[in-house]
PDB file of N, CA, C and O in Angstrom:
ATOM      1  N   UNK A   1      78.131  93.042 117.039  1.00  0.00           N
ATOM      2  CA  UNK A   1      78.738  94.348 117.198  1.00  0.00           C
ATOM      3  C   UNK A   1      80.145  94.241 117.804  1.00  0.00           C
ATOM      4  O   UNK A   1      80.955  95.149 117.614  1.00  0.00           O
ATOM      5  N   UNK A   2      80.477  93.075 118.581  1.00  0.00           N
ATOM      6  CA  UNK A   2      81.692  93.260 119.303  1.00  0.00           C
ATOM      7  C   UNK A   2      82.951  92.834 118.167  1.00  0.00           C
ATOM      8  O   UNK A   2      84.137  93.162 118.204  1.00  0.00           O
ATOM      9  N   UNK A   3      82.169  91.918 117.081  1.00  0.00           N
ATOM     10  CA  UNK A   3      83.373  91.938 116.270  1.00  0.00           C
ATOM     11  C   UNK A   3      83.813  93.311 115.416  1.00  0.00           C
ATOM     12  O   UNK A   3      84.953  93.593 115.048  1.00  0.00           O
ATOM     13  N   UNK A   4      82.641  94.054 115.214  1.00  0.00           N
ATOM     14  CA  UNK A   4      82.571  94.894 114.626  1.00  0.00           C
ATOM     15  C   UNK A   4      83.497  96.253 115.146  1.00  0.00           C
ATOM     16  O   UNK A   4      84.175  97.149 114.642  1.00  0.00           O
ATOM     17  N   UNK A   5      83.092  95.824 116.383  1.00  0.00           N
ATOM     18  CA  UNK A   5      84.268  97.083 117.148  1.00  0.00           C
ATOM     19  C   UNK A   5      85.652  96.814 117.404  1.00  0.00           C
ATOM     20  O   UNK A   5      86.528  97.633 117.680  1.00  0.00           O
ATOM     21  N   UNK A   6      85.773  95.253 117.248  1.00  0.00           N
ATOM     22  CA  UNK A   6      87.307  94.888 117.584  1.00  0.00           C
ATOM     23  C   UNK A   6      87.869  94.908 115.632  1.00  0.00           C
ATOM     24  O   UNK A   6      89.017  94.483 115.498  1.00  0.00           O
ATOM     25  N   UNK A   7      87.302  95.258 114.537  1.00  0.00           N
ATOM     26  CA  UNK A   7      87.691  95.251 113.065  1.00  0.00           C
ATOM     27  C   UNK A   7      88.087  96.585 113.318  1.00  0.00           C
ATOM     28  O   UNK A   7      89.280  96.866 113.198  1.00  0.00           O
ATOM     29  N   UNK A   8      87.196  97.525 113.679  1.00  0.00           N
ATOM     30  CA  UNK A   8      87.265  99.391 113.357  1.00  0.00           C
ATOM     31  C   UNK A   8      88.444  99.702 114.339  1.00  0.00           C
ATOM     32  O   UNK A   8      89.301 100.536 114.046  1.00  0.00           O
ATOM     33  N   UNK A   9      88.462  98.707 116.010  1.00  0.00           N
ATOM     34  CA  UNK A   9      89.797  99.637 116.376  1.00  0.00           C
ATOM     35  C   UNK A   9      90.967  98.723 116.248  1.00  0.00           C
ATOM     36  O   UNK A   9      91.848  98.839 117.099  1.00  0.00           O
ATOM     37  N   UNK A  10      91.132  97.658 115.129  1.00  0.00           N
ATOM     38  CA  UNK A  10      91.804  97.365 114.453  1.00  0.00           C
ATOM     39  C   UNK A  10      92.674  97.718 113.278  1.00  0.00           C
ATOM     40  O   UNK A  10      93.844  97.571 112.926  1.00  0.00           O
ATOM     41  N   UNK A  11      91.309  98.370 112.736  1.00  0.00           N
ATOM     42  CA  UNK A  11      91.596  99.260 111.490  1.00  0.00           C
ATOM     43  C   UNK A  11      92.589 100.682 111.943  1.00  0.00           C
ATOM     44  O   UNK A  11      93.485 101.108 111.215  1.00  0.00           O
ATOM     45  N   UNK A  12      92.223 101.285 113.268  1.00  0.00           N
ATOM     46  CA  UNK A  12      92.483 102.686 113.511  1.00  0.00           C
ATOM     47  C   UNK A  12      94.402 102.508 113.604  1.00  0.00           C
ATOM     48  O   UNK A  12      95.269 103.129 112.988  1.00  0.00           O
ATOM     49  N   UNK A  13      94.527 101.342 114.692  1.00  0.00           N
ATOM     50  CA  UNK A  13      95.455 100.943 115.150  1.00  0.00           C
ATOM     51  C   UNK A  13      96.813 101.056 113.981  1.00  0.00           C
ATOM     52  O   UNK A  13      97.998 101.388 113.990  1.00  0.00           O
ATOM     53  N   UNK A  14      95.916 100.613 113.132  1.00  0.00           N
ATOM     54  CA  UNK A  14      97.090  99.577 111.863  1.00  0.00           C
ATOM     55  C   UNK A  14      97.311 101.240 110.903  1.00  0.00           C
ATOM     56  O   UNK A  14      98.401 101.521 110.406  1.00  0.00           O
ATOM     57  N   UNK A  15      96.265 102.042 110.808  1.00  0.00           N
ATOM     58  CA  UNK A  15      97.027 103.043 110.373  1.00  0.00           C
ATOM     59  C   UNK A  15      97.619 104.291 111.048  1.00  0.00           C
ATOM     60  O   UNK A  15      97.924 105.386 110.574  1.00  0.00           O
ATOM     61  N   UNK A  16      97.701 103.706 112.531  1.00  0.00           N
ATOM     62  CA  UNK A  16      98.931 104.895 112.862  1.00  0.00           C
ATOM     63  C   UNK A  16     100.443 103.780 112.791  1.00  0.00           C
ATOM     64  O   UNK A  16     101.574 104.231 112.972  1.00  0.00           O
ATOM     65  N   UNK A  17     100.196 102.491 112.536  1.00  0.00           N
ATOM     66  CA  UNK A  17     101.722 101.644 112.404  1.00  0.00           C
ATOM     67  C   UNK A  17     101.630 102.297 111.254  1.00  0.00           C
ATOM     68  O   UNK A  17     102.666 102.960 111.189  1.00  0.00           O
ATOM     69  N   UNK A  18     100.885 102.525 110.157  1.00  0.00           N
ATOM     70  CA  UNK A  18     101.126 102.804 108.837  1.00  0.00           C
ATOM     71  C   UNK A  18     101.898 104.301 108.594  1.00  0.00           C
ATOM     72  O   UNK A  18     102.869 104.562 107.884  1.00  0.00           O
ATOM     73  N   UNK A  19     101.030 105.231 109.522  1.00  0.00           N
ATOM     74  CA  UNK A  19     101.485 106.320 109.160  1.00  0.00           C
ATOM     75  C   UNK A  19     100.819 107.242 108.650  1.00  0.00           C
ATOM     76  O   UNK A  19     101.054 108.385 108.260  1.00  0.00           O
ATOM     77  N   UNK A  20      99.729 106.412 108.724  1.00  0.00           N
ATOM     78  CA  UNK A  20      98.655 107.296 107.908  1.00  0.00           C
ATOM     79  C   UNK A  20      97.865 106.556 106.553  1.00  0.00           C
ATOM     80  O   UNK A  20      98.374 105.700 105.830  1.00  0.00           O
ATOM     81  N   UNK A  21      96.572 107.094 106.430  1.00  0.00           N
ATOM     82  CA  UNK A  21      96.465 106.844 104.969  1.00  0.00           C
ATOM     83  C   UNK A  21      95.198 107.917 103.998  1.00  0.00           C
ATOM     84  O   UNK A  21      93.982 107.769 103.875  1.00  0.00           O
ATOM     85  N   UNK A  22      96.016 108.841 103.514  1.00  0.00           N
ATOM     86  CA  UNK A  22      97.327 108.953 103.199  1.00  0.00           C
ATOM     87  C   UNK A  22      98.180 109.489 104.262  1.00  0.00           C
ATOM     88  O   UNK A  22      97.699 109.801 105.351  1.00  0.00           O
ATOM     89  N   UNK A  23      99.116 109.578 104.061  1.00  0.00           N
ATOM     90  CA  UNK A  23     100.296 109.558 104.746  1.00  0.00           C
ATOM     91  C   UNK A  23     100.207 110.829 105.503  1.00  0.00           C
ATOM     92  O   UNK A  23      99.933 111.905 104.972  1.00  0.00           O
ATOM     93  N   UNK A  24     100.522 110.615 107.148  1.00  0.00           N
ATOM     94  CA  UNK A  24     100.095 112.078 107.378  1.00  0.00           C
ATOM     95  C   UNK A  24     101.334 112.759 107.384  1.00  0.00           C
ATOM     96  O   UNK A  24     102.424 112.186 107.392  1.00  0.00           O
ATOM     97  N   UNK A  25     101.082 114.571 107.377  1.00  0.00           N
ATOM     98  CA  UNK A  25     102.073 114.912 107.071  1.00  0.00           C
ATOM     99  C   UNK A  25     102.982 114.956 108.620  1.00  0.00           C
ATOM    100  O   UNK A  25     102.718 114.644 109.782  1.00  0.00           O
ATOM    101  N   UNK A  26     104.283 115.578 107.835  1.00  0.00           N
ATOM    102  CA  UNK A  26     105.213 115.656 108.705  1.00  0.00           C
ATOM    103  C   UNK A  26     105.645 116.508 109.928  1.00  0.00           C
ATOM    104  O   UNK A  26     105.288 117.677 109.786  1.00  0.00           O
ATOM    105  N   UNK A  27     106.076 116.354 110.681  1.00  0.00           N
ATOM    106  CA  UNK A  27     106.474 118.123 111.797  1.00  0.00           C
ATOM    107  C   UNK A  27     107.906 118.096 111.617  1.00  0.00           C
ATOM    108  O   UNK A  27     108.835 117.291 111.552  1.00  0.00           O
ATOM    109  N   UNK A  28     107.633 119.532 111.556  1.00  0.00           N
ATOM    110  CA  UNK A  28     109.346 119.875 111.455  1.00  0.00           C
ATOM    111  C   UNK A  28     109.812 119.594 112.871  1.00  0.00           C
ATOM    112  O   UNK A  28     110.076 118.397 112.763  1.00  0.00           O
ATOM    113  N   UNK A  29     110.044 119.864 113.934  1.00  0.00           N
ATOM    114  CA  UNK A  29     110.274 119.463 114.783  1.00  0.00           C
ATOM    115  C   UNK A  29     110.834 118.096 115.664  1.00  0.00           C
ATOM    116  O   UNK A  29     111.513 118.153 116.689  1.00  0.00           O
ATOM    117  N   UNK A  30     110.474 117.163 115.145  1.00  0.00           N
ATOM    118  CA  UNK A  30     110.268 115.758 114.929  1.00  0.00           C
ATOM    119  C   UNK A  30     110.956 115.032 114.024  1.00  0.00           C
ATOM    120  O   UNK A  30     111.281 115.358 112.882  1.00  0.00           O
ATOM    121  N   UNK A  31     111.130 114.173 114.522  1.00  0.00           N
ATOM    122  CA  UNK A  31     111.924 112.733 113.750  1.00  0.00           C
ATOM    123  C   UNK A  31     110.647 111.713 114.063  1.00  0.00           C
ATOM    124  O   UNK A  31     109.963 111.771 115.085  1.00  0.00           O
ATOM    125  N   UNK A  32     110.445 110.649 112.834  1.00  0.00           N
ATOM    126  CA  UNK A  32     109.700 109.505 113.176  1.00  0.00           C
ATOM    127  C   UNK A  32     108.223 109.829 112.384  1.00  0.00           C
ATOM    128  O   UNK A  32     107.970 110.684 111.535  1.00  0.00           O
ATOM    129  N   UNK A  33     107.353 108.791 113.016  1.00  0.00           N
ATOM    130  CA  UNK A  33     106.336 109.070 112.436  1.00  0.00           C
ATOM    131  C   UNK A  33     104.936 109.600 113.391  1.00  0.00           C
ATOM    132  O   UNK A  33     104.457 109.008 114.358  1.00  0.00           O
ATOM    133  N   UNK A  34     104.420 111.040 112.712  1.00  0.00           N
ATOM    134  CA  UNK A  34     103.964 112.159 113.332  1.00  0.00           C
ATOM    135  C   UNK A  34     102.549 110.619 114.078  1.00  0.00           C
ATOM    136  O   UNK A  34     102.132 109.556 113.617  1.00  0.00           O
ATOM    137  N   UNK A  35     102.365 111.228 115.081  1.00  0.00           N
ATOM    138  CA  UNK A  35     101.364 110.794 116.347  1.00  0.00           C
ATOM    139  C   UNK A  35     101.670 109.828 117.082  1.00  0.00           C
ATOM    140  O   UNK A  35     100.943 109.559 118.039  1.00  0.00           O
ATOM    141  N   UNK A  36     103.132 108.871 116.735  1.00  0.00           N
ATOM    142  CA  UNK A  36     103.255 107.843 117.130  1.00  0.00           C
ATOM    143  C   UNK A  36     104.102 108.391 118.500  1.00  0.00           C
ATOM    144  O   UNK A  36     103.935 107.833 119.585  1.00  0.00           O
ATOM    145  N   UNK A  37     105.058 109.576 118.332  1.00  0.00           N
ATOM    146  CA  UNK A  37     106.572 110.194 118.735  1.00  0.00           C
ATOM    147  C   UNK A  37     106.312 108.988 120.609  1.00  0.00           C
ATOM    148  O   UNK A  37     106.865 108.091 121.245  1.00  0.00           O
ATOM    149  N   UNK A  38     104.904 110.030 120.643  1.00  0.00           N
ATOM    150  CA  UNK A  38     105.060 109.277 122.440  1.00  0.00           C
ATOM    151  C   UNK A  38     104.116 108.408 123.009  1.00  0.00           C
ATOM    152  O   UNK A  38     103.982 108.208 124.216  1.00  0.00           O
ATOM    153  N   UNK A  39     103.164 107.663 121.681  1.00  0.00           N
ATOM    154  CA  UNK A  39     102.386 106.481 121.594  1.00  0.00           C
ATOM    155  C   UNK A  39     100.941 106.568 122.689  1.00  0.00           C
ATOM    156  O   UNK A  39     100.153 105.665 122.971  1.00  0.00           O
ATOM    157  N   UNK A  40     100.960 107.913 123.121  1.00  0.00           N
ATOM    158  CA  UNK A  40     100.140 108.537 124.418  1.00  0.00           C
ATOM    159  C   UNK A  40      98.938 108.301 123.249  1.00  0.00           C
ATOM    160  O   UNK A  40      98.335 107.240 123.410  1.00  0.00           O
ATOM    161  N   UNK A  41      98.477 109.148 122.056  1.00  0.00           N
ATOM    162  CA  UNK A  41      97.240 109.201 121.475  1.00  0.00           C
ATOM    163  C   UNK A  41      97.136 107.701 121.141  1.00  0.00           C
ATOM    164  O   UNK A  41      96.102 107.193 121.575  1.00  0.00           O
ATOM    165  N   UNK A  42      97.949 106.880 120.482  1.00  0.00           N
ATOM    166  CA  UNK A  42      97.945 105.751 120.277  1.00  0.00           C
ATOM    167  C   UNK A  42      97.524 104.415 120.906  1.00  0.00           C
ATOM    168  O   UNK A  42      97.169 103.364 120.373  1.00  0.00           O
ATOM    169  N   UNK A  43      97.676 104.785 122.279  1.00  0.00           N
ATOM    170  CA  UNK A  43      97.773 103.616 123.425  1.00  0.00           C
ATOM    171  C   UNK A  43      96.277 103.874 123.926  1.00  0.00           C
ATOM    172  O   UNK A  43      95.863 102.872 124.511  1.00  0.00           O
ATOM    173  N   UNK A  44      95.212 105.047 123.872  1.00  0.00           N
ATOM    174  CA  UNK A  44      94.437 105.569 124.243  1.00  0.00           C
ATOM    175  C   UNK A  44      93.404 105.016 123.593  1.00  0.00           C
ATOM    176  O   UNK A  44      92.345 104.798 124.181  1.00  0.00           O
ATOM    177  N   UNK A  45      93.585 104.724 122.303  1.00  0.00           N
ATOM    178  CA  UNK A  45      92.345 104.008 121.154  1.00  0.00           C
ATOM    179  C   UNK A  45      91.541 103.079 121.872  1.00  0.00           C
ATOM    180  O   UNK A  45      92.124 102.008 122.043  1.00  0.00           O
ATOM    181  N   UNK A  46      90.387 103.136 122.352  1.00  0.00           N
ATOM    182  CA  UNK A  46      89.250 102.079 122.759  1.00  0.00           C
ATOM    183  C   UNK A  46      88.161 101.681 122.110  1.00  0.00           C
ATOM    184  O   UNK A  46      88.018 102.441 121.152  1.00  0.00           O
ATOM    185  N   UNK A  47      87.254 100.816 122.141  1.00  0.00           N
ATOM    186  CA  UNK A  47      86.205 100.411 121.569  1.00  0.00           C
ATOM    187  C   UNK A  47      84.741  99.911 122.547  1.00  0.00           C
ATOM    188  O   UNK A  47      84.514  99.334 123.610  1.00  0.00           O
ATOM    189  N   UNK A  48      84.020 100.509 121.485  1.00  0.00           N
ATOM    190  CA  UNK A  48      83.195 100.474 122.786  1.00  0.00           C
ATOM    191  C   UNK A  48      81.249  99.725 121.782  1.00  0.00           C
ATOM    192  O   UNK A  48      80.665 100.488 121.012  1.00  0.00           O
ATOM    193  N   UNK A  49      80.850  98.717 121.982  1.00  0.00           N
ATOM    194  CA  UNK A  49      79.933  97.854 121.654  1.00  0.00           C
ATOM    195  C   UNK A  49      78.763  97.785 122.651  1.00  0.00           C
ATOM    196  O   UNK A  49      78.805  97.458 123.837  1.00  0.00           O
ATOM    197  N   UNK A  50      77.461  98.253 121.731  1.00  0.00           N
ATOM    198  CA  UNK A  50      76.529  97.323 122.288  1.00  0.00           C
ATOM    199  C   UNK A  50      75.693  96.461 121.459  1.00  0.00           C
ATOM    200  O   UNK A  50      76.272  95.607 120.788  1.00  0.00           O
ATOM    201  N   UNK A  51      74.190  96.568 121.390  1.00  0.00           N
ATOM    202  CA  UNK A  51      73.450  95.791 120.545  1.00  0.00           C
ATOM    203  C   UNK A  51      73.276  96.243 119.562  1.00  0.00           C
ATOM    204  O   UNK A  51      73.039  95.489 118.617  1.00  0.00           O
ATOM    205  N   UNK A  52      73.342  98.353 119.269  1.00  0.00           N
ATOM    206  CA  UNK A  52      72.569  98.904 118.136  1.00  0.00           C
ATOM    207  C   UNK A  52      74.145  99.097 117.469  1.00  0.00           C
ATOM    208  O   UNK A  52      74.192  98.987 116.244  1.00  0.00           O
ATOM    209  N   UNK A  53      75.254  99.338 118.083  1.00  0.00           N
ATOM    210  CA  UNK A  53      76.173 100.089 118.015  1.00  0.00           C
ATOM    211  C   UNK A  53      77.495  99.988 118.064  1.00  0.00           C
ATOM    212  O   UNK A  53      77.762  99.564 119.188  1.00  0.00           O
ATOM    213  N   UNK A  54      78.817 100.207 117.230  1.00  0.00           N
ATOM    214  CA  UNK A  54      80.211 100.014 117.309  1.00  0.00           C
ATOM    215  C   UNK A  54      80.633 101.048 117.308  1.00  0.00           C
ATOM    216  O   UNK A  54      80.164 101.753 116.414  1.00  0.00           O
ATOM    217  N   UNK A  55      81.854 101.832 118.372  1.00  0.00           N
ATOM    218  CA  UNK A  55      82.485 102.868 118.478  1.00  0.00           C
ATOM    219  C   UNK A  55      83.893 102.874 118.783  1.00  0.00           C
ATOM    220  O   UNK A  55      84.370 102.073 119.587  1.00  0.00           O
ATOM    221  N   UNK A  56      84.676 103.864 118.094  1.00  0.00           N
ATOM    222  CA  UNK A  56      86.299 103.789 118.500  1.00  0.00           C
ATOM    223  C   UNK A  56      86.832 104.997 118.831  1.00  0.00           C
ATOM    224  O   UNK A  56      86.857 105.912 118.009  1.00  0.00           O
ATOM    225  N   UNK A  57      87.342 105.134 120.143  1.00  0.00           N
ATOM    226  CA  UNK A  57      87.282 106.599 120.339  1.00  0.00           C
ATOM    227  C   UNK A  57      88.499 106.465 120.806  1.00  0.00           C
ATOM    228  O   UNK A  57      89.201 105.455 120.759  1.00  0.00           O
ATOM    229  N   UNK A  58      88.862 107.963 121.468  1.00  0.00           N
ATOM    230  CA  UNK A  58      89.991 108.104 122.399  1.00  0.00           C
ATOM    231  C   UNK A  58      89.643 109.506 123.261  1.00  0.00           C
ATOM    232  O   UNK A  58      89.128 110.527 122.803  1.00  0.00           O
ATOM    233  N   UNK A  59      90.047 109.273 124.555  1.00  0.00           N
ATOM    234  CA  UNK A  59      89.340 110.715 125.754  1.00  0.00           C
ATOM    235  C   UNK A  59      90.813 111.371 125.635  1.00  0.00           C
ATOM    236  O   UNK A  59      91.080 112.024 126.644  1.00  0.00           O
ATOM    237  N   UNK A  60      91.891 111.365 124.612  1.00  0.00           N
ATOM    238  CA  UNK A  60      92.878 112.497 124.727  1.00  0.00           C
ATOM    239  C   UNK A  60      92.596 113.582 123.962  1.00  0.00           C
ATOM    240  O   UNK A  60      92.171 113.452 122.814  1.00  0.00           O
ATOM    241  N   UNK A  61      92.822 114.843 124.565  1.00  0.00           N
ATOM    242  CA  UNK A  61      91.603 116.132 124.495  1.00  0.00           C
ATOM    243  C   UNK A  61      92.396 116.505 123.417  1.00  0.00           C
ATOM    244  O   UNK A  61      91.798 117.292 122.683  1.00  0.00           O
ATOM    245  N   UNK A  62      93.979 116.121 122.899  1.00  0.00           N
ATOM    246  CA  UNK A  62      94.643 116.608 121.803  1.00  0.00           C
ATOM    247  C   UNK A  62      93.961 116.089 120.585  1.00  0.00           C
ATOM    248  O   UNK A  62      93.726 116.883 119.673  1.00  0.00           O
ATOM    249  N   UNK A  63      93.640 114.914 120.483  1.00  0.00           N
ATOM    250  CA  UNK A  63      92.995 114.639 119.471  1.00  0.00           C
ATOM    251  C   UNK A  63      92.048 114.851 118.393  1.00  0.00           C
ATOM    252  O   UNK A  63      91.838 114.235 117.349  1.00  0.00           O
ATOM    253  N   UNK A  64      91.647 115.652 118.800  1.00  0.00           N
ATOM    254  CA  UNK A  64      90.728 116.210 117.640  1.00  0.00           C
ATOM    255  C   UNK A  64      91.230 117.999 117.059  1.00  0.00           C
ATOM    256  O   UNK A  64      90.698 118.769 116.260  1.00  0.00           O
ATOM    257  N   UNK A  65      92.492 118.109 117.926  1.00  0.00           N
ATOM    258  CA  UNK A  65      93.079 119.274 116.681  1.00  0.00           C
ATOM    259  C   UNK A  65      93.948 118.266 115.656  1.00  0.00           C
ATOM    260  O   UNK A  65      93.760 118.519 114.466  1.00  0.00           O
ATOM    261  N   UNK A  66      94.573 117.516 115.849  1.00  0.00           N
ATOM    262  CA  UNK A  66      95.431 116.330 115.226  1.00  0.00           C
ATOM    263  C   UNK A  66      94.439 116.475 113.815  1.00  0.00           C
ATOM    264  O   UNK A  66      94.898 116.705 112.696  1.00  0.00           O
ATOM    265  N   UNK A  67      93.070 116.299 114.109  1.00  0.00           N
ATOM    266  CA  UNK A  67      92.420 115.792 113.100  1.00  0.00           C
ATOM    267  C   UNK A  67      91.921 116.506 111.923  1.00  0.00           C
ATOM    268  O   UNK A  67      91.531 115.944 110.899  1.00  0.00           O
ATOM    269  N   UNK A  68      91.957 118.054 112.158  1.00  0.00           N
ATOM    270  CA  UNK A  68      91.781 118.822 111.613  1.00  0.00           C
ATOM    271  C   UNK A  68      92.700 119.464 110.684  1.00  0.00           C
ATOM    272  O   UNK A  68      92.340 120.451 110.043  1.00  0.00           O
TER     273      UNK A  68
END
């Protein structure tokens, strides 16, 4: 499981360098690429393993309007 959790918040990681996939959209407001601006949601990504289980989360409370 621990590799399993270090692949998924591998995976999460590599598509906010990406930008998305697909590509997320843009803010008018903003220059750059949208979630990265102040790397706060970004830097937050953890992983969390036990015997039954692999998880990748983040406790920033913005995150889940982002996602919607």
């Amino acid at each position: 499981m621990r590799s399993l959790a270090g692949t998924m918040e591998s995976a999460v990681l590599q598509n906010f360098e990406s930008g998305g996939r697909p590509k997320w959209k843009g803010i008018e407001h903003r220059q750059g690429t949208p979630l990265v601006d102040t790397e706060n949601l970004m830097s937050s990504i953890t992983s969390f393993y036990d015997n039954d289980s692999a998880l990748v989360g983040t406790n920033v409370i913005y995150a889940v309007e982002d996602q919607t």
